[in-house]
N, CA, C and O atoms as CSV, one atom per row, in Angstrom:
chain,resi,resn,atom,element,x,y,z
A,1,UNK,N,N,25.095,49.972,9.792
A,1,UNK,CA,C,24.448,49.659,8.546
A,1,UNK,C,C,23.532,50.808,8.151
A,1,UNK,O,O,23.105,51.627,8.964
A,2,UNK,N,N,23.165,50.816,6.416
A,2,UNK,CA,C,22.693,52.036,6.658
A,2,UNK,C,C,21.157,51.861,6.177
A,2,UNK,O,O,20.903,50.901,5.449
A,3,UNK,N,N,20.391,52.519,6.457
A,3,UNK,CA,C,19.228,52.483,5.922
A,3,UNK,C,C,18.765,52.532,4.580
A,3,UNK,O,O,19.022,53.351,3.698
A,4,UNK,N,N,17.909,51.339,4.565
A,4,UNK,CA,C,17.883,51.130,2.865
A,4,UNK,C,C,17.745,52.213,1.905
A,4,UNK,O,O,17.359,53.268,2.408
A,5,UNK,N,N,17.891,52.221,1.064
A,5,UNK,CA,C,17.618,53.521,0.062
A,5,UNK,C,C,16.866,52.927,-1.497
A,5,UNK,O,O,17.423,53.042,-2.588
A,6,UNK,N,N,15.761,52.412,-1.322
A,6,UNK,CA,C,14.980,51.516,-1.905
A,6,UNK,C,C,15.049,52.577,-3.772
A,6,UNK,O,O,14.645,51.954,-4.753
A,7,UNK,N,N,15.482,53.817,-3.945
A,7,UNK,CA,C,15.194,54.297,-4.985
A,7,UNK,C,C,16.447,54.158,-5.862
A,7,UNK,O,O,16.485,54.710,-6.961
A,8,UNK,N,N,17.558,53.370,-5.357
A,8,UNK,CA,C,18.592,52.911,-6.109
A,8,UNK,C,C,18.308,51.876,-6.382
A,8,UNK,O,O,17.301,51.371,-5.884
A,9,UNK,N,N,19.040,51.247,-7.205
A,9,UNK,CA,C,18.526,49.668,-7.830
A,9,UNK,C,C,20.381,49.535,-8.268
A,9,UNK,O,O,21.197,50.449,-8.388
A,10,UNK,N,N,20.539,48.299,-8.395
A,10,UNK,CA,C,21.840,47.367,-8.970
A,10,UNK,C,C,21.562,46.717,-10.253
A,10,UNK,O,O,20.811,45.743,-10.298
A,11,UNK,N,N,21.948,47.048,-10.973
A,11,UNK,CA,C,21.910,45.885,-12.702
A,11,UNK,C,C,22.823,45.294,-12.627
A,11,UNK,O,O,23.909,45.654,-12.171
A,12,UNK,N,N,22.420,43.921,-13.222
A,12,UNK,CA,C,22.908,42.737,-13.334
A,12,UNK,C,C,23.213,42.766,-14.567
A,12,UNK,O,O,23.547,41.640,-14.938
A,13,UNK,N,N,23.250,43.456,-15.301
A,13,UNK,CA,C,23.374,42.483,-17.161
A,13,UNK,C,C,25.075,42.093,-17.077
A,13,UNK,O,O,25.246,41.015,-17.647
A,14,UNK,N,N,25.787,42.403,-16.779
A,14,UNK,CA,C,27.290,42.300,-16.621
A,14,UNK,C,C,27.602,40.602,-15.877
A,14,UNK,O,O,28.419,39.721,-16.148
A,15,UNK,N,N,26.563,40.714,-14.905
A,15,UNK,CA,C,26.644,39.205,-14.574
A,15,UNK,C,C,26.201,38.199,-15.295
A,15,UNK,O,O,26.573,37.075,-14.957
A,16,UNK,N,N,25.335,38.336,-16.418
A,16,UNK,CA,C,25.328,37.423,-17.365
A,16,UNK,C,C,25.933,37.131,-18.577
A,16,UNK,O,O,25.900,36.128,-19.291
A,17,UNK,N,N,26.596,38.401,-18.688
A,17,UNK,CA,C,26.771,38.844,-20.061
A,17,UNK,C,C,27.570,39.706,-20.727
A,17,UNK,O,O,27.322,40.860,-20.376
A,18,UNK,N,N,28.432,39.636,-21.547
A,18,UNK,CA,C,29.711,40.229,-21.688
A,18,UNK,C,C,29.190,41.550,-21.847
A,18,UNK,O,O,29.019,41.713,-23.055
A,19,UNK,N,N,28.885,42.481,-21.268
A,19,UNK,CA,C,27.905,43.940,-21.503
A,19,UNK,C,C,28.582,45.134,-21.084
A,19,UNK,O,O,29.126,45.172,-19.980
A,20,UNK,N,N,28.599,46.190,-21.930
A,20,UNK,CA,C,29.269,47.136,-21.316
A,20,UNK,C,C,30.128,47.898,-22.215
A,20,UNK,O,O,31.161,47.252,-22.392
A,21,UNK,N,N,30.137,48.945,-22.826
A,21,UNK,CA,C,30.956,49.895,-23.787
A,21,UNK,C,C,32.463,49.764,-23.129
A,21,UNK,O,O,33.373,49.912,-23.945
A,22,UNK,N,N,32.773,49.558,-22.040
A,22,UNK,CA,C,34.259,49.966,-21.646
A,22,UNK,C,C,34.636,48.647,-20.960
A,22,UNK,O,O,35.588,48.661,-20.180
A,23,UNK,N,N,33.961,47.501,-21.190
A,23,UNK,CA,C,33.566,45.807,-20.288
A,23,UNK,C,C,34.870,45.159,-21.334
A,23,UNK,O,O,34.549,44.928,-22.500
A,24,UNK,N,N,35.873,44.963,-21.037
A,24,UNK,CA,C,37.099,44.249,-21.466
A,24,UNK,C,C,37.143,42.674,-20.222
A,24,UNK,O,O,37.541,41.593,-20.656
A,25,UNK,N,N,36.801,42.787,-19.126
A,25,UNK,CA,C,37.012,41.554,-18.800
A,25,UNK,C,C,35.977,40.665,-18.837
A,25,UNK,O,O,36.343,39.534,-18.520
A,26,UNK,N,N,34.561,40.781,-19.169
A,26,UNK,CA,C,33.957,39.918,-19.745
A,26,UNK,C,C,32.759,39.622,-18.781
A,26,UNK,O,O,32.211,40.695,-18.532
A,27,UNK,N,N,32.279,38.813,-18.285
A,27,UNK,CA,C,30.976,38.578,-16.789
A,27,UNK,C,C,31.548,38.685,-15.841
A,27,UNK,O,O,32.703,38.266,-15.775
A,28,UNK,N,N,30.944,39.273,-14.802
A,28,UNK,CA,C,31.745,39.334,-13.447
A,28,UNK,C,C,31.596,37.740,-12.948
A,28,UNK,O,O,30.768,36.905,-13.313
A,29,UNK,N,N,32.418,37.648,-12.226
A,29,UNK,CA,C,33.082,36.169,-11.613
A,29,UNK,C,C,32.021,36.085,-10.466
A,29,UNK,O,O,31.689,37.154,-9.954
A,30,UNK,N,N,31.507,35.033,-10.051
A,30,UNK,CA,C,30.235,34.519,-9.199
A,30,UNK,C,C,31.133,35.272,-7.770
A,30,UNK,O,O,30.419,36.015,-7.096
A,31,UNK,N,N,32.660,35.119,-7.274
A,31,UNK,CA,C,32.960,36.029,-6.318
A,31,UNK,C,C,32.563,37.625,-6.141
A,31,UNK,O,O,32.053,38.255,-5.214
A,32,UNK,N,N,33.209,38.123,-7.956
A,32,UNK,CA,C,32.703,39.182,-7.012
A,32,UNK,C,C,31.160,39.678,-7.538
A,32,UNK,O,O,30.903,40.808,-7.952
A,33,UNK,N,N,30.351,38.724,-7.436
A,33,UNK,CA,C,28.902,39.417,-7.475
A,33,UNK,C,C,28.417,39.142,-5.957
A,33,UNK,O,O,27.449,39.697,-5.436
A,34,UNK,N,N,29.242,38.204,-5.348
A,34,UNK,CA,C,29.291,38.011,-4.304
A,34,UNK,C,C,29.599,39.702,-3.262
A,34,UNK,O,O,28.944,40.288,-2.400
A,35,UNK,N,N,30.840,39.942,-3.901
A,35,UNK,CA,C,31.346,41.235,-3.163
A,35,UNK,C,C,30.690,42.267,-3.512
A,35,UNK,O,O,30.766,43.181,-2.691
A,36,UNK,N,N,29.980,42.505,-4.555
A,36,UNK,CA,C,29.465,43.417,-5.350
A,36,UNK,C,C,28.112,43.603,-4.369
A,36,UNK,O,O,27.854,44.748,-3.999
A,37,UNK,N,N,27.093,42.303,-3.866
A,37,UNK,CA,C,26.156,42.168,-3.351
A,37,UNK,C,C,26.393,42.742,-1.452
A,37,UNK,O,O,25.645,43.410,-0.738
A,38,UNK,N,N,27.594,42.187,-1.202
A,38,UNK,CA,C,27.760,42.607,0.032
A,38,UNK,C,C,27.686,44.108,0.040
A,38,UNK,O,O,26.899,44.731,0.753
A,39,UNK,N,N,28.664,44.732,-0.904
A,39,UNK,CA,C,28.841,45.990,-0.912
A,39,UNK,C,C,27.521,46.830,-0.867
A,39,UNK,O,O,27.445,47.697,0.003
A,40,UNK,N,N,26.492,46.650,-1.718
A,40,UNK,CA,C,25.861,47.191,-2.285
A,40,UNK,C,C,24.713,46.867,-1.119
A,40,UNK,O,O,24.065,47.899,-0.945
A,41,UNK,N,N,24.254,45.820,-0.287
A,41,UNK,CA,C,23.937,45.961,1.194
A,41,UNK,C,C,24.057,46.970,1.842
A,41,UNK,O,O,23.299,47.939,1.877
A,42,UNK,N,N,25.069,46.784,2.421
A,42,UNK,CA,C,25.884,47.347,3.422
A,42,UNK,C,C,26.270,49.017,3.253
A,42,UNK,O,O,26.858,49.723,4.072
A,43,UNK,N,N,25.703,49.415,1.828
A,43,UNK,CA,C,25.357,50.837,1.515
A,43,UNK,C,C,24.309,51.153,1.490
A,43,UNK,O,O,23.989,52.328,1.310
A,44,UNK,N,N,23.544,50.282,1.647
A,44,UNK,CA,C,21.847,50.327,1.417
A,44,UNK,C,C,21.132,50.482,0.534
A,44,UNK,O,O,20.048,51.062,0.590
A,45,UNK,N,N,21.718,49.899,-0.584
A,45,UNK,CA,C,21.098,50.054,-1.760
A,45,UNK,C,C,19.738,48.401,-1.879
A,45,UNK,O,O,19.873,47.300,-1.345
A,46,UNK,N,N,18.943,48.744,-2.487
A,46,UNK,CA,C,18.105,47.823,-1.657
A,46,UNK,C,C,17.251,47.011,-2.774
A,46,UNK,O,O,16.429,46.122,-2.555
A,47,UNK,N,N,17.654,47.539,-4.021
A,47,UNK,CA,C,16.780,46.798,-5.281
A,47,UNK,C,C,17.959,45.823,-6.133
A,47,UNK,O,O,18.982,46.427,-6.454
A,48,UNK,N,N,17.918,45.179,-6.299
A,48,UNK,CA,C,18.422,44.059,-7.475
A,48,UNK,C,C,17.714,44.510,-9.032
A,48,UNK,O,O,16.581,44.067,-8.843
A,49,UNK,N,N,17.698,44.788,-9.684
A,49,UNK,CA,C,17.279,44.946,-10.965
A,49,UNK,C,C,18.227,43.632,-12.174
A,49,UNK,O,O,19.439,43.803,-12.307
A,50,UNK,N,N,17.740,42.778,-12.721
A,50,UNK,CA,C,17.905,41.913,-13.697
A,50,UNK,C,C,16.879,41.745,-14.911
A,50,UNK,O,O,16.203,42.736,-15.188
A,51,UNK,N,N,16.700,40.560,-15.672
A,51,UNK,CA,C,15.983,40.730,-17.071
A,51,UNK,C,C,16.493,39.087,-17.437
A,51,UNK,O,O,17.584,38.592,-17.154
A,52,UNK,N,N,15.612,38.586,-17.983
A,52,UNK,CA,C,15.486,37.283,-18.693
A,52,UNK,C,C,16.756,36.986,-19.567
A,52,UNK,O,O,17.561,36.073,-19.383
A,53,UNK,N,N,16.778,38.000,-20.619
A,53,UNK,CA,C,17.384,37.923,-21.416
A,53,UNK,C,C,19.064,38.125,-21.269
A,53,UNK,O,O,19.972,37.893,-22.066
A,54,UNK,N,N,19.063,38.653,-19.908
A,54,UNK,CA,C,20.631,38.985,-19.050
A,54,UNK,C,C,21.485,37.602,-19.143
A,54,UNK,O,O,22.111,37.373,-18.108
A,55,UNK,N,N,21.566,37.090,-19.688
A,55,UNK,CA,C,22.359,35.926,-20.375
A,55,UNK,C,C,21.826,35.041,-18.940
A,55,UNK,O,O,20.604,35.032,-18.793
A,56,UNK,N,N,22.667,34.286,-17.857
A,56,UNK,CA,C,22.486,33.372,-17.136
A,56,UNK,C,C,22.548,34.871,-15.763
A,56,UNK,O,O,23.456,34.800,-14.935
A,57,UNK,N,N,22.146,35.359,-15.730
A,57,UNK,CA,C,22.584,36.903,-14.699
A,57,UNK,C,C,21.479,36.175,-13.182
A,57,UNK,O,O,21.871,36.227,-12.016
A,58,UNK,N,N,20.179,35.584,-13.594
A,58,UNK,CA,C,18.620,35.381,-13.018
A,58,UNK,C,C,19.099,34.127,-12.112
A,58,UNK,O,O,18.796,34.138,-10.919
A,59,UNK,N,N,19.785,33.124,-12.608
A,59,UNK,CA,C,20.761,32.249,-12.068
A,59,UNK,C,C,21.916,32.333,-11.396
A,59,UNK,O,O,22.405,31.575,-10.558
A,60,UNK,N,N,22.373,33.540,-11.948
A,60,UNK,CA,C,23.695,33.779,-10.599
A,60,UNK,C,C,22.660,34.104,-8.979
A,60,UNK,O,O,22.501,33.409,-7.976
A,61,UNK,N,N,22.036,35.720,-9.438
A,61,UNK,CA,C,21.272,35.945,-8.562
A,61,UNK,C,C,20.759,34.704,-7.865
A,61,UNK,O,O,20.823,34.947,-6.660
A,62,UNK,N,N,20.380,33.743,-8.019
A,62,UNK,CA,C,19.103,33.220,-7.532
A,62,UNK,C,C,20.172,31.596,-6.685
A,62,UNK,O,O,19.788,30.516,-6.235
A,63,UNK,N,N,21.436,32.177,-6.818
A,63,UNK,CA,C,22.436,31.282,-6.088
A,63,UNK,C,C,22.968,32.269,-4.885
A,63,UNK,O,O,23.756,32.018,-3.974
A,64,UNK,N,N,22.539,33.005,-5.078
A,64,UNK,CA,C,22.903,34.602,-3.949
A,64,UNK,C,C,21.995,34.322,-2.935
A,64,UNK,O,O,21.019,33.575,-2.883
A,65,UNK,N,N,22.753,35.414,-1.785
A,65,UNK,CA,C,21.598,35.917,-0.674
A,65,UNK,C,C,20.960,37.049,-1.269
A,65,UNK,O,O,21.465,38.122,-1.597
A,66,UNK,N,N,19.836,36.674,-1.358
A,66,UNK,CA,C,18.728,38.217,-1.785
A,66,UNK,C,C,17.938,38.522,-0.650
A,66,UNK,O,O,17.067,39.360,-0.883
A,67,UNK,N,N,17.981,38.114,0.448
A,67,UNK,CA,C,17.133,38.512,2.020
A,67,UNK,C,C,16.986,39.867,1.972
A,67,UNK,O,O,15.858,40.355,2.033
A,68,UNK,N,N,18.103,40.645,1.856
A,68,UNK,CA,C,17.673,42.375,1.902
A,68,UNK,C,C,17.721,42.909,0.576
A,68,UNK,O,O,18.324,43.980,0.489
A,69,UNK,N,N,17.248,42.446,-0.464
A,69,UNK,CA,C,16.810,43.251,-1.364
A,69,UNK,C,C,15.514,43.248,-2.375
A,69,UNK,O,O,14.820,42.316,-1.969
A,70,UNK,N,N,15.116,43.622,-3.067
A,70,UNK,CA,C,13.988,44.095,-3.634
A,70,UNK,C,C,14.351,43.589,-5.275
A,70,UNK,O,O,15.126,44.304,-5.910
A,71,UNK,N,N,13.804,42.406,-5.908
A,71,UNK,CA,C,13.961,41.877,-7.167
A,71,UNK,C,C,13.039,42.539,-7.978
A,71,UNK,O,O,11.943,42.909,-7.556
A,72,UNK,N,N,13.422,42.702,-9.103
A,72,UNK,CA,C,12.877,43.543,-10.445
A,72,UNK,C,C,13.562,43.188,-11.374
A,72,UNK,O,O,14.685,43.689,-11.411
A,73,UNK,N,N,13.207,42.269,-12.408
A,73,UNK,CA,C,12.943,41.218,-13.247
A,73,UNK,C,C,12.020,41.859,-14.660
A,73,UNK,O,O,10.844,42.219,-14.608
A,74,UNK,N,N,12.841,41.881,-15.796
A,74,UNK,CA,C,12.236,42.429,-16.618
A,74,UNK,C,C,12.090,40.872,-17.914
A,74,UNK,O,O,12.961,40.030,-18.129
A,75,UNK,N,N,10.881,40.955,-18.469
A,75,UNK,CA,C,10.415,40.555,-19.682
A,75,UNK,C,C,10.451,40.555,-21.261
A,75,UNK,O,O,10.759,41.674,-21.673
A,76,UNK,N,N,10.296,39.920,-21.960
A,76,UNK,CA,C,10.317,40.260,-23.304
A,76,UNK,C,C,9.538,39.432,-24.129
A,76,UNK,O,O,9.051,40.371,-24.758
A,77,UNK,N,N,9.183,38.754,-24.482
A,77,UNK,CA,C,8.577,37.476,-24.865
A,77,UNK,C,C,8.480,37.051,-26.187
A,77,UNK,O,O,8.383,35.945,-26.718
A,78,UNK,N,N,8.543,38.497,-26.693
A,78,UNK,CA,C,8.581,38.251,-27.966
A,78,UNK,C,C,10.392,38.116,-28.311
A,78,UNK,O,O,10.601,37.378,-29.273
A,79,UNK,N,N,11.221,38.501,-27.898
A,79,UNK,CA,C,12.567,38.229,-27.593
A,79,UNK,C,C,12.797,36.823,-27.487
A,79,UNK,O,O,13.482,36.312,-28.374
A,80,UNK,N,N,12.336,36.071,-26.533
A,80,UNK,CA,C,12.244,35.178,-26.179
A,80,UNK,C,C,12.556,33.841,-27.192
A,80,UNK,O,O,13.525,33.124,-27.442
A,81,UNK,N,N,11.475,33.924,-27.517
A,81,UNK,CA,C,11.135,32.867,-28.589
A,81,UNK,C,C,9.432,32.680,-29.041
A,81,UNK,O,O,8.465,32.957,-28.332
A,82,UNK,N,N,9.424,32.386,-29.780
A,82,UNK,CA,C,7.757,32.422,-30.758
A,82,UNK,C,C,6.981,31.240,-29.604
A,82,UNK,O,O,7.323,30.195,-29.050
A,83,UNK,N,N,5.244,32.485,-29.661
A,83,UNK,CA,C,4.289,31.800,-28.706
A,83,UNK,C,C,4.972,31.462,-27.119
A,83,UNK,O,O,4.721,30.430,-26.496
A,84,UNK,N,N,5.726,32.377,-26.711
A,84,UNK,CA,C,6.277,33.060,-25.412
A,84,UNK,C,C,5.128,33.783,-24.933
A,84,UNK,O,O,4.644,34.537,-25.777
A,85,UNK,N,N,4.637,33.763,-23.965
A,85,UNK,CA,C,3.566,34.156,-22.708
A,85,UNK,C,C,4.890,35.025,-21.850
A,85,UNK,O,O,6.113,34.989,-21.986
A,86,UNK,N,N,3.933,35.833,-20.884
A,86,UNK,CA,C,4.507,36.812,-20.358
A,86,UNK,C,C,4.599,36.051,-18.615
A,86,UNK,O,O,5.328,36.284,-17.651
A,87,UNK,N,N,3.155,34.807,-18.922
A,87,UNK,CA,C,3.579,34.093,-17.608
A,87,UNK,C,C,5.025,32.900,-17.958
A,87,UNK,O,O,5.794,32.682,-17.021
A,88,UNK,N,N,5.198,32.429,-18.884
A,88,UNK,CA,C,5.960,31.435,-19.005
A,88,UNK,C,C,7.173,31.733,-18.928
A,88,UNK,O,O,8.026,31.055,-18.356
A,89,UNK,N,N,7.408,33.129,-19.691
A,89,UNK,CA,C,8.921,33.718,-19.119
A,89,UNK,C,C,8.988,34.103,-17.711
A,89,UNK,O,O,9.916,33.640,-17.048
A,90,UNK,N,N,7.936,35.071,-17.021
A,90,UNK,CA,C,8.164,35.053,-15.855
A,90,UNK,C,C,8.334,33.940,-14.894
A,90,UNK,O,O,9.205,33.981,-14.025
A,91,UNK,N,N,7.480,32.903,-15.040
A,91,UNK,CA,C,7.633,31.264,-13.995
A,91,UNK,C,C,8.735,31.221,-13.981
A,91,UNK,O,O,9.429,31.227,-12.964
A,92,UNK,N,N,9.249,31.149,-15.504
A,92,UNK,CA,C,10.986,30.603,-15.494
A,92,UNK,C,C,12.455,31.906,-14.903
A,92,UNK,O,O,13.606,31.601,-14.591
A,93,UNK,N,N,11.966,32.998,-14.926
A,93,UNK,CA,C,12.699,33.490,-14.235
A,93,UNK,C,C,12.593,33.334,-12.486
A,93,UNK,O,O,13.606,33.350,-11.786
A,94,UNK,N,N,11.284,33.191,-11.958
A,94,UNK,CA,C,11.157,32.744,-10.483
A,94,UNK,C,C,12.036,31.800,-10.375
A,94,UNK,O,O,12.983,32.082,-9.642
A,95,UNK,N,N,12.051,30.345,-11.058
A,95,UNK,CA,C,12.716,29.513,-11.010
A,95,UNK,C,C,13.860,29.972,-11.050
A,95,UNK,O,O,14.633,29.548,-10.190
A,96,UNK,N,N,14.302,30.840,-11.897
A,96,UNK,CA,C,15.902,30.648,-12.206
A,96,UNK,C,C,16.961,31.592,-10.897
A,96,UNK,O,O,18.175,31.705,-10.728
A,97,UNK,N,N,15.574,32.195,-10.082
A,97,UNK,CA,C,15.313,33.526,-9.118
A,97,UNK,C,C,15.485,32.353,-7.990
A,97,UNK,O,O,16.281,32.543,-7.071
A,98,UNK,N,N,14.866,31.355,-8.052
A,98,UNK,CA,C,14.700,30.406,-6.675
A,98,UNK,C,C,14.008,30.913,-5.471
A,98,UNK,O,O,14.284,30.664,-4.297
A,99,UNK,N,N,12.771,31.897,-6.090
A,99,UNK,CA,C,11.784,32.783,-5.506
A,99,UNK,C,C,10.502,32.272,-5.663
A,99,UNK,O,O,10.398,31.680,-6.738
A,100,UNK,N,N,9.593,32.275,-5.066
A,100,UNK,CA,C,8.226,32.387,-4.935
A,100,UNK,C,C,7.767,33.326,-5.175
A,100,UNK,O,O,6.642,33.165,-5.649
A,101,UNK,N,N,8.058,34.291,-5.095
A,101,UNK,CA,C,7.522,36.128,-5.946
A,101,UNK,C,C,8.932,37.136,-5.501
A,101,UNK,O,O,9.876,37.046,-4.716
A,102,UNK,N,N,8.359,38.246,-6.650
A,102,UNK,CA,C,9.185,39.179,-6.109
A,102,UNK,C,C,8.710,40.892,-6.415
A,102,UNK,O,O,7.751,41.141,-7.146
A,103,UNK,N,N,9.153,41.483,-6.053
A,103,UNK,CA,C,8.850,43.012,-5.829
A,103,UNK,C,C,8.161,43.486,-7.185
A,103,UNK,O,O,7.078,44.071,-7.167
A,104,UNK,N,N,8.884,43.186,-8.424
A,104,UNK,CA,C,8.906,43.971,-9.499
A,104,UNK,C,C,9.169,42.835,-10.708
A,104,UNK,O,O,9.977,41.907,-10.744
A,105,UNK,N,N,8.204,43.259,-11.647
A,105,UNK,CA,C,8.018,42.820,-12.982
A,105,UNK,C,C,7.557,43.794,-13.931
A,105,UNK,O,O,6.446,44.312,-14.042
A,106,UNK,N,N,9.027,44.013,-14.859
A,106,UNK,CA,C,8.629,45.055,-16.157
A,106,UNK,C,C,8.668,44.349,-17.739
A,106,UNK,O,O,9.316,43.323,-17.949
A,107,UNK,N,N,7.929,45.006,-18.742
A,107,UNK,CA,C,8.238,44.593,-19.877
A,107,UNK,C,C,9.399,45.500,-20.297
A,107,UNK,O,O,9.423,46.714,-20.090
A,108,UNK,N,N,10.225,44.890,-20.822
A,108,UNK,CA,C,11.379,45.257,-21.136
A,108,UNK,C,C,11.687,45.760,-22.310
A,108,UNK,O,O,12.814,46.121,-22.647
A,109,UNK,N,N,10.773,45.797,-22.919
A,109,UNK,CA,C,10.495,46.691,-24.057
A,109,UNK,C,C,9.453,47.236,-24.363
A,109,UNK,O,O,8.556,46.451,-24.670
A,110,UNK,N,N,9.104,48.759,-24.418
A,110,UNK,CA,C,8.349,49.482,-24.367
A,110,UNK,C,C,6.805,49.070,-25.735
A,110,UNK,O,O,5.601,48.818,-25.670
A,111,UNK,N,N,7.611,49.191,-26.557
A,111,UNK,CA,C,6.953,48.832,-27.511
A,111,UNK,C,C,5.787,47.317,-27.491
A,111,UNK,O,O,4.689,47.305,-28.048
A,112,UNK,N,N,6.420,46.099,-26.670
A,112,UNK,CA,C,5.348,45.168,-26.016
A,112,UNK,C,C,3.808,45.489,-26.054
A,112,UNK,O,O,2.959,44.665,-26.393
A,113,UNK,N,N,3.485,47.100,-25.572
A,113,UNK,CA,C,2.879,47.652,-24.694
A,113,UNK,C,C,1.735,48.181,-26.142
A,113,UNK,O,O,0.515,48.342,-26.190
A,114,UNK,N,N,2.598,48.296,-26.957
A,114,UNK,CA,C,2.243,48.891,-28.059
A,114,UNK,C,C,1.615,48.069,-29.396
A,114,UNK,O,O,1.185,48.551,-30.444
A,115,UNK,N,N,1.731,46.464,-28.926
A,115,UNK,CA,C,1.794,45.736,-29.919
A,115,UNK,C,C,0.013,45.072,-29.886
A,115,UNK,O,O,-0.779,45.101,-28.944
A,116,UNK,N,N,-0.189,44.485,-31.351
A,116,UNK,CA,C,-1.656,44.143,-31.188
A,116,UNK,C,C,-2.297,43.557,-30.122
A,116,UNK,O,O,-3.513,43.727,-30.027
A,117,UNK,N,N,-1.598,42.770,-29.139
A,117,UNK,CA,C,-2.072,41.803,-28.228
A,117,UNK,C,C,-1.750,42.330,-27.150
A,117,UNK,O,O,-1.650,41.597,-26.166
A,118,UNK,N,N,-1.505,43.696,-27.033
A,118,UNK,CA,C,-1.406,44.500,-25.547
A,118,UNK,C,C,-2.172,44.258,-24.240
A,118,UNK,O,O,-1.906,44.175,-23.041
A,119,UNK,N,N,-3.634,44.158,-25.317
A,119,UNK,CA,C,-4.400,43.906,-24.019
A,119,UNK,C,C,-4.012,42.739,-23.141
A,119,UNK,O,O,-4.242,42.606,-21.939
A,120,UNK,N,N,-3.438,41.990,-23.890
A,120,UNK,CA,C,-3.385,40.289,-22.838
A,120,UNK,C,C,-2.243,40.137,-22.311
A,120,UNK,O,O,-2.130,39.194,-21.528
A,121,UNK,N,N,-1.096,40.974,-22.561
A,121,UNK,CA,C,0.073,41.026,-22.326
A,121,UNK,C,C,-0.481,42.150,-20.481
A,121,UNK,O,O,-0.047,41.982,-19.341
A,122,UNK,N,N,-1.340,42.986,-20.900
A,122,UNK,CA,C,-1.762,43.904,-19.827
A,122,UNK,C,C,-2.360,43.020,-18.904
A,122,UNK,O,O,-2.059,42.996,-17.710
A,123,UNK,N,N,-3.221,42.276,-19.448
A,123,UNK,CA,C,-4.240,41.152,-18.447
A,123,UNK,C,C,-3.245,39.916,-17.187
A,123,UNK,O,O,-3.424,39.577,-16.017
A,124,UNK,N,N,-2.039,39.531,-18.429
A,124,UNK,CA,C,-1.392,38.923,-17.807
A,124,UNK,C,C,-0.205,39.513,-16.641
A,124,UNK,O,O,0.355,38.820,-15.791
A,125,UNK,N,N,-0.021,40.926,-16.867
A,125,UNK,CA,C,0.964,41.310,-15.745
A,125,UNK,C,C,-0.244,41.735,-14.727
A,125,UNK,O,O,0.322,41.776,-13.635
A,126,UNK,N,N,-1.202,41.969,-14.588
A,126,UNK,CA,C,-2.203,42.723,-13.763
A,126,UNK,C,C,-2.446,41.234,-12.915
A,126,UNK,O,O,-2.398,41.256,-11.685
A,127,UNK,N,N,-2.699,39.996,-13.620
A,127,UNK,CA,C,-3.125,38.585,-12.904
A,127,UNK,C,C,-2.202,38.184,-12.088
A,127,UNK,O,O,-2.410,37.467,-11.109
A,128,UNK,N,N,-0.996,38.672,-12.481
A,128,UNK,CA,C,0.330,38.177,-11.884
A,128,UNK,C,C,0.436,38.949,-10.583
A,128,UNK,O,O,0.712,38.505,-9.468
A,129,UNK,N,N,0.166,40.183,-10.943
A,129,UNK,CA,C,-0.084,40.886,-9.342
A,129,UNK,C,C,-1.134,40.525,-8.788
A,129,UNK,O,O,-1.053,40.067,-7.648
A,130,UNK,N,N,-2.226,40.614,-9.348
A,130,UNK,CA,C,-3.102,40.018,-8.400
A,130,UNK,C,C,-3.169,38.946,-7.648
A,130,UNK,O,O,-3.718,38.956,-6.546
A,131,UNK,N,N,-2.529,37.748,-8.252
A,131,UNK,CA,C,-2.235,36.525,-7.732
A,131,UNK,C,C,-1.098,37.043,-6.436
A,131,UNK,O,O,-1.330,36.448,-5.384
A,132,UNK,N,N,-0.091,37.903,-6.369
A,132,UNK,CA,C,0.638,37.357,-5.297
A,132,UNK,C,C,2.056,37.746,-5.311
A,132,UNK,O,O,2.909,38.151,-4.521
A,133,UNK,N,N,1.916,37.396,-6.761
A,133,UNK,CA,C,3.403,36.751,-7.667
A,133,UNK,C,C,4.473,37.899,-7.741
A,133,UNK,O,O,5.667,37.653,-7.916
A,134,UNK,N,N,3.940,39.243,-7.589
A,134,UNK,CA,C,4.463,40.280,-8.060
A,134,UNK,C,C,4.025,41.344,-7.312
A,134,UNK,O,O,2.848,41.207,-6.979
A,135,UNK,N,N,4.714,42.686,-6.802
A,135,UNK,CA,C,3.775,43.867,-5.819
A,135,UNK,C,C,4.025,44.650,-6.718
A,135,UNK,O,O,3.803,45.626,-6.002
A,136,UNK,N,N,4.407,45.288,-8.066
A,136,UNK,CA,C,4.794,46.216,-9.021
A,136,UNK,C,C,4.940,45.798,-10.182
A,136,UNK,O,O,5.818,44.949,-10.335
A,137,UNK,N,N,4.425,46.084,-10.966
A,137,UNK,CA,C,4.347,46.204,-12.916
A,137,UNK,C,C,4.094,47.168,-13.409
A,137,UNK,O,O,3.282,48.035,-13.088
A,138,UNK,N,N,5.474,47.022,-15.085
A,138,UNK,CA,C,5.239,48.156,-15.724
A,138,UNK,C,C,5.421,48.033,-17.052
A,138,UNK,O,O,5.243,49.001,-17.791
């Protein structure tokens, strides 16, 4: 087996979601995210990377073995739906994660960052680490 290589990461949007410029067969099949996950082990690739908005992608994952890897879970809220919190999407991705915390939480759109209510959008990913919930935000 090989030693993790924590600076690669795996995207999921394909597992939720018909995604992909050259994607003719459509979501990958719960098998092979299955095989996809073994593979991607067993090379040592060591991050999971997904996103809320990855159609049902947070739910395949979170029916998986994730023991050896590193979750990073991206946000949007304003995507979401109106009066969306940055904790309420995140809870519901834990849930949909079947996690108690995980490595990584990003806003998924840059601009978030940029918007009048930055500061609380900032307050709330900083609480989220602080609490526990999260070891990385960005």
């Amino acid at each position: 087996m090989f030693k993790y290589i924590h600076k690669l990461g795996l995207g999921t949007a394909q597992w939720g979601l018909d995604y992909g410029i050259s994607n003719t067969a459509g979501k990958s099949s719960k098998k092979e995210v299955r095989k996809i996950l073994e593979l991607a082990s067993s090379a040592g690739i060591g991050i999971i990377d997904t996103a809320s908005i990855y159609g049902d992608s947070e739910k395949i994952i979170g029916k998986s073995n994730l023991n050896e890897f590193k979750i990073v879970t991206k946000t949007n809220p304003s995507l979401i739906g109106p009066n969306k919190t940055i904790n309420t999407s995140f809870f519901e991705s834990l849930d949909n994660l079947g996690l108690k915390k995980i490595y990584g939480l990003l806003l998924h759109n840059c601009d978030e960052i940029f918007s009048r209510d930055s500061k609380t959008k900032i307050n709330e990913l900083m609480d989220l680490k602080n609490l526990g919930y999260v070891s990385k935000i960005g």
